[in-house]
C-alpha positions as a Python dict, from the first residue, in 0.01 Angstrom:
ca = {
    (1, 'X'): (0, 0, 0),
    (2, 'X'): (-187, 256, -172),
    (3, 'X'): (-44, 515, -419),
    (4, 'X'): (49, 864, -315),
    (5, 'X'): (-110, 1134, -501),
    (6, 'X'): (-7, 1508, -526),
    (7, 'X'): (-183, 1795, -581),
    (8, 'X'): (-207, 2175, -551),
    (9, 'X'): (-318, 2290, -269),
    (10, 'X'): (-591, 2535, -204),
    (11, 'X'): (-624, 2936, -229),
    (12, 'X'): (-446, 2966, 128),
    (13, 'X'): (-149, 3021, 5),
    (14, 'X'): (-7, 2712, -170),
    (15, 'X'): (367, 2720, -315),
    (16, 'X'): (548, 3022, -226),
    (17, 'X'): (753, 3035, -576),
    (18, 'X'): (629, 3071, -950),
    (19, 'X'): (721, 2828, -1174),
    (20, 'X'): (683, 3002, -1503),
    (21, 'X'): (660, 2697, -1720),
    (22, 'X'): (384, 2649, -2028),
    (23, 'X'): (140, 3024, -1970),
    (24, 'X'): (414, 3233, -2090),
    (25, 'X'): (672, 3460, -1954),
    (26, 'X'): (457, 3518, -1596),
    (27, 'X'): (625, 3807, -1427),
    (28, 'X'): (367, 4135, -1322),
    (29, 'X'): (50, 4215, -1507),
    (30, 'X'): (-102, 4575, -1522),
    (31, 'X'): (-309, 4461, -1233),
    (32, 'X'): (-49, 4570, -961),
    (33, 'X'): (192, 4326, -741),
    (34, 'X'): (-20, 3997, -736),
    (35, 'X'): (17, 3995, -1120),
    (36, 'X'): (-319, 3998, -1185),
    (37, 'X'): (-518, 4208, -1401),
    (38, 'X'): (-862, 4413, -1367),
    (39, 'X'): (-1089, 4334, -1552),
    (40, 'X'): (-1273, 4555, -1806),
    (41, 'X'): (-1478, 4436, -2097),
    (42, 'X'): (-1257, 4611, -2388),
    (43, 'X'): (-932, 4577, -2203),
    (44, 'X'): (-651, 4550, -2492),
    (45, 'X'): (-291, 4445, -2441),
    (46, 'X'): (29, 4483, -2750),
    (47, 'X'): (191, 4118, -2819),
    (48, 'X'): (513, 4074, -2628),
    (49, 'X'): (691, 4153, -3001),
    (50, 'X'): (420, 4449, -3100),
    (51, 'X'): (347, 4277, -3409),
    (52, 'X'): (-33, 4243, -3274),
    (53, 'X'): (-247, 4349, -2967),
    (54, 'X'): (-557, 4116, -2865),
    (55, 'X'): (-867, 4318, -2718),
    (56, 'X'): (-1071, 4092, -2479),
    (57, 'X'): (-1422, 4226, -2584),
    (58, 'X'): (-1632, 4051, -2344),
    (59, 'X'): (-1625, 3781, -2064),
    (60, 'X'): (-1874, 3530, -1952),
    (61, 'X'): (-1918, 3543, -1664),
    (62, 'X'): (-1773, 3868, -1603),
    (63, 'X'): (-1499, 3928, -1463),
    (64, 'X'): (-1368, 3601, -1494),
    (65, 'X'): (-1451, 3303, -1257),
    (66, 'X'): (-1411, 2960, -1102),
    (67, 'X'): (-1540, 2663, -1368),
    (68, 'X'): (-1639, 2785, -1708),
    (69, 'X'): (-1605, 3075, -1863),
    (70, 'X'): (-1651, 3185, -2246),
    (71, 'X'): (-1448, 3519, -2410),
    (72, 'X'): (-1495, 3694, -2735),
    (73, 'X'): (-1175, 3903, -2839),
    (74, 'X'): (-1014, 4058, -3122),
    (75, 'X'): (-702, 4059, -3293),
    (76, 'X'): (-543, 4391, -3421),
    (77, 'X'): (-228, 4523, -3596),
    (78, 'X'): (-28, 4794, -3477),
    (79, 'X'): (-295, 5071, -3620),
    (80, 'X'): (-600, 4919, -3422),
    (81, 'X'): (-707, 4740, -3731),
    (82, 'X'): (-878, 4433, -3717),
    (83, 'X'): (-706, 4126, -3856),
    (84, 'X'): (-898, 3827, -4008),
    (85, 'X'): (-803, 3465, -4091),
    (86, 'X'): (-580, 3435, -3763),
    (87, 'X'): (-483, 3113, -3581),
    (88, 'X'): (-503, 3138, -3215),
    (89, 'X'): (-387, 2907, -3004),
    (90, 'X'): (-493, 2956, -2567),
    (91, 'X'): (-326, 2830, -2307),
    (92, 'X'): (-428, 2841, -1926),
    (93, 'X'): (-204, 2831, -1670),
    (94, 'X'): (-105, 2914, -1278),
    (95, 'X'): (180, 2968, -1262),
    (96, 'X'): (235, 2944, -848),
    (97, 'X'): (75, 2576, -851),
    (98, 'X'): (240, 2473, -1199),
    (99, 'X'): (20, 2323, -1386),
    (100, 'X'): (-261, 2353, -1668),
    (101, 'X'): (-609, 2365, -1667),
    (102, 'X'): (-791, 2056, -1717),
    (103, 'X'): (-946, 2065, -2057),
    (104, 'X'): (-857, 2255, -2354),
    (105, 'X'): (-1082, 2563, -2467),
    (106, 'X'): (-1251, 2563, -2760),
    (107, 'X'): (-1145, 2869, -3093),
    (108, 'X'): (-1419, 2984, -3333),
    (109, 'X'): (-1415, 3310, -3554),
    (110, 'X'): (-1695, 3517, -3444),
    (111, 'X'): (-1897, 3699, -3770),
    (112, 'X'): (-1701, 4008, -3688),
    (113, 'X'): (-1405, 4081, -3860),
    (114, 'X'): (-1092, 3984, -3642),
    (115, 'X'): (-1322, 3845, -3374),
    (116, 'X'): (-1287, 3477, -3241),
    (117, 'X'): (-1494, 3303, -2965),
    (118, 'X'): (-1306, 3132, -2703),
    (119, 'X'): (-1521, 2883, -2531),
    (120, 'X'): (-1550, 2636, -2216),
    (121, 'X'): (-1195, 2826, -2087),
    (122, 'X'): (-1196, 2597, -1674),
    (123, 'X'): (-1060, 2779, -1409),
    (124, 'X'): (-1110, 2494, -1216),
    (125, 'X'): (-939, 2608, -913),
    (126, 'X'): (-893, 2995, -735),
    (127, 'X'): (-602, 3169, -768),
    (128, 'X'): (-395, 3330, -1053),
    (129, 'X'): (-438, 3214, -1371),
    (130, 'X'): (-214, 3360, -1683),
    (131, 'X'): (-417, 3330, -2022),
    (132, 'X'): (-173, 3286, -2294),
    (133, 'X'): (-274, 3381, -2651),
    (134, 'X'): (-68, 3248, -2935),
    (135, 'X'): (-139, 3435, -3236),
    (136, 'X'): (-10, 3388, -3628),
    (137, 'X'): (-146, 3584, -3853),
    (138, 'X'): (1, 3488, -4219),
    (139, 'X'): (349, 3515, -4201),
    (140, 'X'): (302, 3792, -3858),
    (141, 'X'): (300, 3591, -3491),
    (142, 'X'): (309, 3716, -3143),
    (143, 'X'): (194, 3648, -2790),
    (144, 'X'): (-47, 3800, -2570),
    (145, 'X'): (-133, 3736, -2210),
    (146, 'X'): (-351, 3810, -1944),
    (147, 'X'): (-375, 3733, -1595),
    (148, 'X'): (-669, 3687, -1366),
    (149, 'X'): (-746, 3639, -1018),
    (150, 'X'): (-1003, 3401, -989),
    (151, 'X'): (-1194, 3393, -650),
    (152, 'X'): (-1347, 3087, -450),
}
């Protein structure tokens, strides 16, 4: 007898319910009632605490899409200020199928000042992924997330 795999299934619909779980608090995004944002190179959200806001400069490919795609963002305090010599930590998630994304993206600082590089970010699958930002800052931490629909 042969072992019985599961998986998710495709964009038709899938699992009816959210499962929260590892991207963050889910919930709606700015985007409307899917959850999912708009994307807009500059787009800028606060930190769930306020403490910092994360501007998502530019996307490649743009807006986001299936397979691999790189960002370059910045970190700012509450003034709009950019803030150097952060640790950021990414996490991908959707939140209707449950699970993660297959590999784990890769965090550079960019030569700008409060500007990292996040790289080889797999969407390996459409359908709503939440993009979790963990961010400390010296003693300062927050969260920031976004939320993308990501077509066939």
């Amino acid at each position: 007898m042969l072992p019985m795999l599961a998986g998710c299934e495709d964009d038709t619909g899938g699992d009816a319910a959210s499962t929260g779980g590892q991207g963050g608090a889910g919930g709606e995004a700015a985007g409307g009632a899917s959850g999912a944002d708009t994307y807009a190179a500059g787009m800028t959200r606060a930190g769930v605490d306020a403490r910092l806001s994360l501007t998502l400069l530019d996307a490649v490919p743009a807006p986001p899409q299936r397979e691999l795609n790189d960002w370059r963002v910045r970190v700012e305090d509450p003034s709009g200020v950019a803030v150097s010599g952060c640790t950021l930590g990414v996490g991908l998630f959707m939140p209707v199928h449950g699970h993660s994304s297959t590999t784990e993206p890769v965090i550079t600082p960019a030569e700008a000042a409060g500007e990292y590089r996040i790289d080889d970010m797999n969407f390996f699958m459409p359908g709503l992924w939440e993009i979790t930002f963990d961010l400390t800052c010296g003693a300062v931490t927050d969260q920031v997330q976004f939320a993308f629909e990501i077509a066939r």
